[in-house]
N, C-alpha and C positions, 0 to 999 in steps of 0.2 A: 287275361288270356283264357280262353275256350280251351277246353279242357277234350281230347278227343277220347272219352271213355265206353267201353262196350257192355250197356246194360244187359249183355244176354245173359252172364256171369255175374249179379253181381255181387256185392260185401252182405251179407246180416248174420247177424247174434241169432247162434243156435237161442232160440227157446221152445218151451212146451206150446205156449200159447199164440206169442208172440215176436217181433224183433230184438226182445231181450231186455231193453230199458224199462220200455214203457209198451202197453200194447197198443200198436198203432192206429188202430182202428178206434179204441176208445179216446186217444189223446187226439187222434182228428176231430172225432166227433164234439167231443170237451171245447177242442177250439173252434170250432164251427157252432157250437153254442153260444157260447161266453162272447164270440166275434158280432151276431145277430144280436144280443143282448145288448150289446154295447153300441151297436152300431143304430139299432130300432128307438133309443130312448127317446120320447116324445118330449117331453119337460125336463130342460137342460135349467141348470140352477142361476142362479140372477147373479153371483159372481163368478170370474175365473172362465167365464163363459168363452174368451179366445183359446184357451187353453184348453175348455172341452172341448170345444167345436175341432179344433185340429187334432187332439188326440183321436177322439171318435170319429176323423179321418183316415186318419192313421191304419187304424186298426180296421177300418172300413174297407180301404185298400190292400190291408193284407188276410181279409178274407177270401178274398179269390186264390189265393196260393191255398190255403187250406181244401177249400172245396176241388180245386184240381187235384190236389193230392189224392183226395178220395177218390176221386173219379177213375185216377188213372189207376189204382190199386194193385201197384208195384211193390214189392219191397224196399224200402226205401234205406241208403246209407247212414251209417250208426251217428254220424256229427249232424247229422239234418233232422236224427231224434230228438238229440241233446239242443237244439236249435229251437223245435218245435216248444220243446218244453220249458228251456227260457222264456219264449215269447208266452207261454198259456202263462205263468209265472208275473209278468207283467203285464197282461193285458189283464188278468184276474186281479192286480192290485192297482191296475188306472179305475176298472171299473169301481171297486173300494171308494179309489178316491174320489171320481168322480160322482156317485152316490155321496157322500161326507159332504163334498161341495153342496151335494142340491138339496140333504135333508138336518144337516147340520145346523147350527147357528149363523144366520147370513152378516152378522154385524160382527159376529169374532172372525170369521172368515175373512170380512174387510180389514180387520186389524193385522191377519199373519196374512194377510197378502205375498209377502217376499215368502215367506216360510212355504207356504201352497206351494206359490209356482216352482220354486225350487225342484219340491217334491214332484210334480210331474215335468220337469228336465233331466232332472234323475231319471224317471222311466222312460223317457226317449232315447237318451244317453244307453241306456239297456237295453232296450229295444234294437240301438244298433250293435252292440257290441252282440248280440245273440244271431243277427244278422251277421255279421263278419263269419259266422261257422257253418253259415246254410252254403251247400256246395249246387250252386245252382246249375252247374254244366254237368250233375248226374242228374238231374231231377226233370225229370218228360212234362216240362210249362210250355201253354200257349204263350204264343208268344207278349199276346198284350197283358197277362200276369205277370212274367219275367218283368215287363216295362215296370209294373206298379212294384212289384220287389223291391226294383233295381232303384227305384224313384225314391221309397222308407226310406231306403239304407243310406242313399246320401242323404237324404236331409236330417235323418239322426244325426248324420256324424257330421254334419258342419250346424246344429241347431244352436239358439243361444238362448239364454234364459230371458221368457220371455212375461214381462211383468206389464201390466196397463196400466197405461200412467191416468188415462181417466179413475179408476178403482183407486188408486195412490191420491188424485184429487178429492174424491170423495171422503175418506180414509182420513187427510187434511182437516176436512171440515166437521167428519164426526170426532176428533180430537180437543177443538177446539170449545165442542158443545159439550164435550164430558170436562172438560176443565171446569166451563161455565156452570157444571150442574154439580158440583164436588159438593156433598153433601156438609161438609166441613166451612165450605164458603157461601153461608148461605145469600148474603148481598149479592152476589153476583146471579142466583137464579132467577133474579128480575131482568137480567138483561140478557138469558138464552130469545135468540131467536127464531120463534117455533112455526116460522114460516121455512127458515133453513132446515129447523127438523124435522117437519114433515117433507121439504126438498130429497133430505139425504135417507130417509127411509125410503121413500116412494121409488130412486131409483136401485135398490136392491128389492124393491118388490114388499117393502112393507106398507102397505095400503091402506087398512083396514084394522078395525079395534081384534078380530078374532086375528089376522096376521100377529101382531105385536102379542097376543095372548099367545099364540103358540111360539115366538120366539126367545118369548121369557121361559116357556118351558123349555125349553132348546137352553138354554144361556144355562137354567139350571142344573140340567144333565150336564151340560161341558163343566160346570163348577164342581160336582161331585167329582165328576173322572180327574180332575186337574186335583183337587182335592185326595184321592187315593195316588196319586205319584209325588206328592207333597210339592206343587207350586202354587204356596201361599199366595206369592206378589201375582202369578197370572189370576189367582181364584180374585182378589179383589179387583182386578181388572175388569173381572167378569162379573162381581158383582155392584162395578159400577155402572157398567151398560145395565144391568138389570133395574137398577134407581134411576138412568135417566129413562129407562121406557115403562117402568110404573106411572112416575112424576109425570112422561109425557101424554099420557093415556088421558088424562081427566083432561086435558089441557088442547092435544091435539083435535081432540071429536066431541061432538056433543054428548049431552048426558042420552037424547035421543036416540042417537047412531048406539048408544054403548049398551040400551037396554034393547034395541032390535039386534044386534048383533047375538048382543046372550042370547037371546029367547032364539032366535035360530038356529044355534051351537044347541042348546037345549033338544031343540025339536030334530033336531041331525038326528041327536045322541039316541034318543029314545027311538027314534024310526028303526037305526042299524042293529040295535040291540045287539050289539057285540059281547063274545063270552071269550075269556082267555083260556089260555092252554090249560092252566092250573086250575079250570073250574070243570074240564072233561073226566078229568081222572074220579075226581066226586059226585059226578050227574053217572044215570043211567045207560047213557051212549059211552057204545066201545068203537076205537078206531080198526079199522081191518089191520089182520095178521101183518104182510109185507109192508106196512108203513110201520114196524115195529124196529128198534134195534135191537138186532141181537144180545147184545152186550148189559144194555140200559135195561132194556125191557119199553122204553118211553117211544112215543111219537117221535120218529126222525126229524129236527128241524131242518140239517144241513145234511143230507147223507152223502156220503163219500164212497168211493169204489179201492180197493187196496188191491194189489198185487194179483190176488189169490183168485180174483171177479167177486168176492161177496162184496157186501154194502153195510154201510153202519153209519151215526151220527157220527158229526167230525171229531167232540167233544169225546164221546167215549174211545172209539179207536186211537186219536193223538195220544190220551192218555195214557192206554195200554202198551202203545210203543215207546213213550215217552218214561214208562219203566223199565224199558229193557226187551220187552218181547218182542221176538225178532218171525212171531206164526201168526198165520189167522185163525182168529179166537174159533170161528166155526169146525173149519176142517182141520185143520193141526198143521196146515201144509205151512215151510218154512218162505216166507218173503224173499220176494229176490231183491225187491227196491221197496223203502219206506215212505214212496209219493204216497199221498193221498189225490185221487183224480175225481171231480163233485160229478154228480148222478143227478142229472140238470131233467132226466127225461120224469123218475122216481119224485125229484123235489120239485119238480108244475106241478104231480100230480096230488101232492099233499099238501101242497098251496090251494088249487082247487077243492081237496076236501074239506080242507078247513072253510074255505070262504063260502062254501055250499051249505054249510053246518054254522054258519054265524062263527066260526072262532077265530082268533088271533093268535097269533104263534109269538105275542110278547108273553112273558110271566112275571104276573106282576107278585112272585113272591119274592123275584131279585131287586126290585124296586129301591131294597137300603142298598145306600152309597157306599156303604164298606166292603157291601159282600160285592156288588156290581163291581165295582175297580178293580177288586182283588181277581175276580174269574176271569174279567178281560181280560186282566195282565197275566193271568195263567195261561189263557186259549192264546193267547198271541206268543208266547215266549214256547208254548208247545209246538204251536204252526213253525214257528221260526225257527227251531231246531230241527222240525223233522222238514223243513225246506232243505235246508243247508244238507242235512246227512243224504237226503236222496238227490243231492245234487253232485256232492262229490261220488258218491258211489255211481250215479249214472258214468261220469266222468274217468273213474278208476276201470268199470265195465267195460268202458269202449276202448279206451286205452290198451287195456292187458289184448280186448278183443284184436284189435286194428295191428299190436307187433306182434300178436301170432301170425296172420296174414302176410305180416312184414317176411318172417322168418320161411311159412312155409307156402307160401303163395303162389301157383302162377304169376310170369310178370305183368297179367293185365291187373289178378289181385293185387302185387305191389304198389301199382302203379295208384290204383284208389285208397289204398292203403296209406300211401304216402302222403297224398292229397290229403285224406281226410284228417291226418294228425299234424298235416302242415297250419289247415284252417285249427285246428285245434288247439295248437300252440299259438297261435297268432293270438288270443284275447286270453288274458289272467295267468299270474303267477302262480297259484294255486294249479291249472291247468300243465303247467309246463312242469313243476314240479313233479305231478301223477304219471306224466307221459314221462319220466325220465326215472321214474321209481319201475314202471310197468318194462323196462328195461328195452328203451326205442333206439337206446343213443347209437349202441354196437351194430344194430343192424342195418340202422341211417347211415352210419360211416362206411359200410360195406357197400350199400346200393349207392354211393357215391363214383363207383366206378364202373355202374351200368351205364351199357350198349344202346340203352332205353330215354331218350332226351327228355321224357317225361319224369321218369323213375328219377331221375340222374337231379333235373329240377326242383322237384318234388323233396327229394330226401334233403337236399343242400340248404333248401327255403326253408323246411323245417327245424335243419340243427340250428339256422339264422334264429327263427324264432324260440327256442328252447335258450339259444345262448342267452337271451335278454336276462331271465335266472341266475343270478351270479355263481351258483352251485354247478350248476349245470355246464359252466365254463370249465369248471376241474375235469366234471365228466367225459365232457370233451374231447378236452387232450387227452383224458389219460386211455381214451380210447384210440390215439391215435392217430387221430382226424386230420392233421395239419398236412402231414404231405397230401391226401388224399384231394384236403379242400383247395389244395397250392394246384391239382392238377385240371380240375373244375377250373379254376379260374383263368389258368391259361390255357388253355383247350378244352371248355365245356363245351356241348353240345348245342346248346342256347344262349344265347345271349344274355336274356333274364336268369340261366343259370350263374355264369359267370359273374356278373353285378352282385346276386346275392354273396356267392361266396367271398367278394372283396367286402360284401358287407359284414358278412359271418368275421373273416378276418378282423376287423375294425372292433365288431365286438368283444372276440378273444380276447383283442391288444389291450382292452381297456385295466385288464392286469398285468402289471409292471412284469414279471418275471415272463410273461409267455411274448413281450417284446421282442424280449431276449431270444428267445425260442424261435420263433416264425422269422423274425428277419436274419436268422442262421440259413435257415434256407435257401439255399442259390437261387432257385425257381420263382423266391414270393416276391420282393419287391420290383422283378423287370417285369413278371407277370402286372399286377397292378400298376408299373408306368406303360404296360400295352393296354390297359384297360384304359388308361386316362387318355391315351388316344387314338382308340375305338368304340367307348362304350356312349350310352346315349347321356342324356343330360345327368340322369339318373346314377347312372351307373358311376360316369366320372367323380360325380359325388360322393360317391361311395370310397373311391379310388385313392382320391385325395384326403378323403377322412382315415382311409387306412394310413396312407402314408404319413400323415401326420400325428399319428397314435405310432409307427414305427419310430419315425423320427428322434420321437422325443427323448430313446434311447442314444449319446451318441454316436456310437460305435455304427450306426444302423445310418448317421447322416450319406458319410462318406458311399456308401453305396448307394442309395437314392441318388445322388448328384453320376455316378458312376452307369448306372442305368438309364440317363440322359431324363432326368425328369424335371431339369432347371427349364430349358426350350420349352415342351410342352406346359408347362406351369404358366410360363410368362404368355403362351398363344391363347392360354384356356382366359389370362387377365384382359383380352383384346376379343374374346368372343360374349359377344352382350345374348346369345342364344343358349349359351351353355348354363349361365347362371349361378356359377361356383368362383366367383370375384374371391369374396372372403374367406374361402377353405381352400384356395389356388395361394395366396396372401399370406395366410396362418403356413404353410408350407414351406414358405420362399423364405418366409422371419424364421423358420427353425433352421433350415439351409446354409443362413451367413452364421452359426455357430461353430461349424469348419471352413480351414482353410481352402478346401475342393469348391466347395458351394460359394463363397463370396466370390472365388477366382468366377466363378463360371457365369454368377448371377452381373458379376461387373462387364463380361464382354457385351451385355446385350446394348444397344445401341436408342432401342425403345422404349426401355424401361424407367428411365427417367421422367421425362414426360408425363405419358402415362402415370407413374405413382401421385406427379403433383394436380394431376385430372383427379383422382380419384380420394385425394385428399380435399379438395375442393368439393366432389360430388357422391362419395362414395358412405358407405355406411358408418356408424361410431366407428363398429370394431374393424372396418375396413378402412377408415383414416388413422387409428392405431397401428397396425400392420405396415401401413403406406409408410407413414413416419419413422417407426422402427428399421421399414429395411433402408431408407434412406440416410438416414443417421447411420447403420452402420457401414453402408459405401461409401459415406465421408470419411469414416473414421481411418487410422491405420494406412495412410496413404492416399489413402482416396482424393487427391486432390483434385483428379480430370474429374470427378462426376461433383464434386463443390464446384467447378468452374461453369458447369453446364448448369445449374441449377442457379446461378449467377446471373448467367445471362441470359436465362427463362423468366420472363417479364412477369409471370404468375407464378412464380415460386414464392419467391417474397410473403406477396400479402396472404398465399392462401396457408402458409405455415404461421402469419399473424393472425387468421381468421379464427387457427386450428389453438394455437395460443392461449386465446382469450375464452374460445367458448366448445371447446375440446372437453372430452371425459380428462380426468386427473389423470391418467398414464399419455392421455396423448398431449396436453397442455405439457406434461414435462417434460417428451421429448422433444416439442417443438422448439421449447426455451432452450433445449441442449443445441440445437441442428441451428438454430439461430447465429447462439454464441459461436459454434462453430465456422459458420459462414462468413463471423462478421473478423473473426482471425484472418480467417482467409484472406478476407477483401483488403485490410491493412495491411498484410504482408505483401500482395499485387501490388498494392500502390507503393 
């Protein structure tokens, strides 16, 4: 639903600088980098390649939302920052991955094939959940942007993990040739077949004696790092791929191919005359001043931009917050957010200086394996924490931000207010917990009884999404909510109000004492039998899910049946457009546990029938259901509806169909309803 909001006014976070998270201009920019970068790369890696190619669609498509953003150079609402920065977040660790892919080891790649792909369905999977907070009906998109938006976000969210079963065949048959080549078995190295190994190289791209040379180098770096996290059994893994492509190196190519190949590599090497980082500090040549880090004193490899606008390598600044300091080192000024945002314009251009000047930005004095693992696993477990901290505190920002607004807003500010911390609580536990700390819940329950059908929406949908929290259910009530949300529901403003709040209901009820509670209320349960016949497919769903979470208390039957929601139960099991057969079913079986409800569920004249249709055609748990209420209008007198099912020419077999090959609760009731029948039918005769 379009959201009718009036950007003349709108929401942003007082800051100095910026909209208060992040500074918007630089996080545009970052992603309109990083987006270009990813989306430009020429040489996509020889596995995993479906996976690239759609990611680097992905993200190709949601570069136009970025670059209109900039365009339009609005302020933009506080959840579409936290939006933005999710997706820099995952589109900054596709590209990771997708680099790993292409400059990694391509033959262990083929081995964790499952493990890869995984890893990027994971960041689609994230991708869309950061999509779920972007509030697209504040945001001034062409309209053929909005389409490509609107296009990510479903196909994140119905994506499947997606693995090539060619790469799985190949995969197959390089298993087979590492069996064959088990240095332990050495008979059987007579019978590799090294027409199949040159097959299963050549289709990841190893071709050539200098490819296999540099893959072995590759195989050996991944043996160290696996070696610094202690997996022994993967390192011999890897060091058995490195034995079959020694062994296969003499074997595959001539002695010819192997001395032209060196002497080429040879002749590269000495043309490029490359010098590394760690030989500048010792030579005569000084790098200019602004490629310096502050901090280090060193050559920026990765510079970063913090809070403050200075810039610094990643490595030193992680560090310094990652002890505790909460300023930048330059100015003294205190951080408002611990992102680190990269400085893509600063690091081309000390990419350029280096390549101008012959150096390389590896240093080959980390080259030992102990110290390499150890520093990775340092910069990664540093990244990783100061992710996480400037993630929640983004989070806590906008939060405390959005119920100030709540509290003292215009009702156009409430009304975006409400929206935006509805989208907010919609994805992660951790999110709904902050919004409920930042103290939303009191003011949610009060705009529950705005004038404003948006506001009135808006606040309802949210406490819906906050209830999922099981915390937040205490909250709740003990804020009061329950008559407010009972009056929503039977005269909200919207219709989608209404639905939510029988959904809000449903949630509440999922604890046993506030059963109790809400179906005390005169108002809740007719409310929700109005809803089950007015509300759309949806809504009804909702309705009947409530009711049947009331239910389950008994005291709460006798009213439901009292409220006439035996009729509409039984019309909603006769409507194939409604689509709630089995939560109409699960209703009607709690129903016959009073005497009200069987009385009432036995006058229908349809019912019969129909249940033996739906035992015949209908779902496990809806042949469950079928059986159960059937069985109990036999019971206890029921003799007129055993006589109809008698002379129902498909009762029989389809309660013998249900018998034999039934889940175990409906195989038992069927053999009950059987025995029952078959009393009957002797006693007739």
């Amino acid at each position: 639903m379009q959201m009718e909001i009036d950007l003349s006014d709108p929401i942003m976070i007082p800051s100095s600088s910026s909209s208060g998270i992040f500074p918007t201009g630089s996080l545009l920019e970052s992603l309109i980098n990083i987006s270009n970068e990813v989306s430009s790369m020429d040489k996509l890696p020889n596995i995993q390649l479906r996976n690239v190619s759609t990611m680097i669609r992905r993200i190709k498509l949601l570069s136009s939302l970025f670059e209109d953003l900039q365009e339009t150079n609005i302020p933009l609402p506080p959840s579409s920052l936290l939006c933005l920065t999710e997706l820099f977040s995952v589109i900054r660790r596709a590209k990771s991955l997708i680099h790993g892919c292409r400059d990694s080891s391509s033959l262990w790649g083929l081995i964790q094939t499952e493990f890869v792909s995984n890893m990027f369905y994971v960041l689609v999977k994230e991708m869309g959940k950061a999509l779920d907070i972007l509030p697209l009906s504040l945001l001034n998109l062409a309209a053929d942007t909005r389409e490509q938006v609107e296009l990510v976000h479903k196909q994140a969210k119905r994506v499947d993990l997606l693995i090539d079963a060619k790469e799985l065949e190949i995969r197959e048959e390089l298993v087979k040739i590492m069996a064959c080549s088990n240095q332990k078995n050495v008979k059987n190295k007579g019978l590799i077949d090294f027409g199949k190994v040159r097959e299963v190289f050549g289709s990841i791209g190893l071709r050539c004696l200098f490819d296999l040379d540099e893959e072995i180098v590759k195989l050996e770096a991944e043996a160290r790092n696996q070696a610094g996290t202690g997996g022994l059994i993967v390192v011999s893994k890897i060091n058995n791929l490195i034995s079959l492509l020694t062994y296969s190196k003499s074997t595959i190519f001539s002695n010819k191919e192997s001395e032209r190949t060196k002497d080429e590599e040879l002749k590269h090497q000495s043309a490029v005359g490359i010098r590394s980082l760690s030989d500048v500090s010792s030579s005569s040549q000084s790098f200019p001043d602004e490629f310096r880090c502050p901090i280090s004193l060193d050559l920026m490899r990765d510079p970063v931009i913090v809070a403050s606008g200075h810039t610094y390598d990643r490595n030193s600044i992680a560090q310094w917050i990652n002890a505790g300091h909460h300023t930048c080192p330059k100015s003294g000024q205190r951080l408002i957010h611990m992102a680190l945002i990269p400085n893509y314009a600063l690091k081309s251009l000390v990419h350029q200086w280096c390549q101008d000047n012959n150096i390389t930005l590896v240093d080959h004095s980390e080259r030992n394996s102990s110290s390499s693992s150890k520093r990775k696993s340092r910069e990664k477990a540093i990244d990783h924490i100061s992710v996480i901290k400037a993630a929640t505190e983004s989070v806590r920002m906008t939060a405390e931000f959005l119920v100030g607004k709540l509290a003292m807003g215009s009702p156009d500010i409430q009304r975006q207010a409400a929206y935006e911390l509805r989208l907010l609580a919609k994805t992660g536990m951790d999110n709904r917990r902050i919004i409920s700390e930042a103290g939303a819940i009191p003011f949610l329950v009060t705009l529950l009884s705005s004038n404003d059908p948006r506001i009135q929406e808006n606040a309802v949908t949210c406490l819906l999404n906050l209830s999922i929290f099981d915390n937040n259910k205490i909250l709740i009530m003990a804020a009061g909510a329950t008559d407010s949300i009972v009056k929503v529901l039977e005269s909200g403003k919207t219709m989608e109000g209404r639905e939510n709040a029988a959904a809000t209901i449903y949630s509440l009820s999922m604890i046993n004492d506030y059963k109790v509670i809400i179906g005390a209320r005169p108002g809740a349960i007719p409310a929700l039998v109005g809803l089950l016949r007015e509300g759309t497919s949806a809504g009804k769903r909702d309705a009947a899910s409530a009711l049947f979470n009331l239910a389950v208390y008994s005291a709460n039957k006798a009213s439901v049946v009292d409220s006439g929601a035996v009729p509409l139960l039984i019309e909603v099991l006769m409507d194939d457009k409604a689509g709630i057969t089995d939560d109409a079913l699960a209703v009607l079986s709690l129903l016959l546990g009073c005497a009200e409800g069987l009385e009432e569920i036995r006058k229908s004249r349809v019912l019969v029938p129909l249940l033996i249709d739906l035992i015949r055609f209908g779902s496990a748990k809806g042949k469950e259901n079928s059986v159960t209420l059937l069985l109990g209008l036999c019971k206890d007198g029921g003799e007129e509806v055993a006589r109809r099912l008698l002379i129902n020419p498909r009762s029989i077999p389809s309660l013998q169909s249900l018998s034999a090959d039934g889940s175990l609760k409906a195989r038992r009731k069927a053999d009950a309803l059987l025995r029952l029948l078959n009393r009957c039918c002797s006693q007739s005769h």
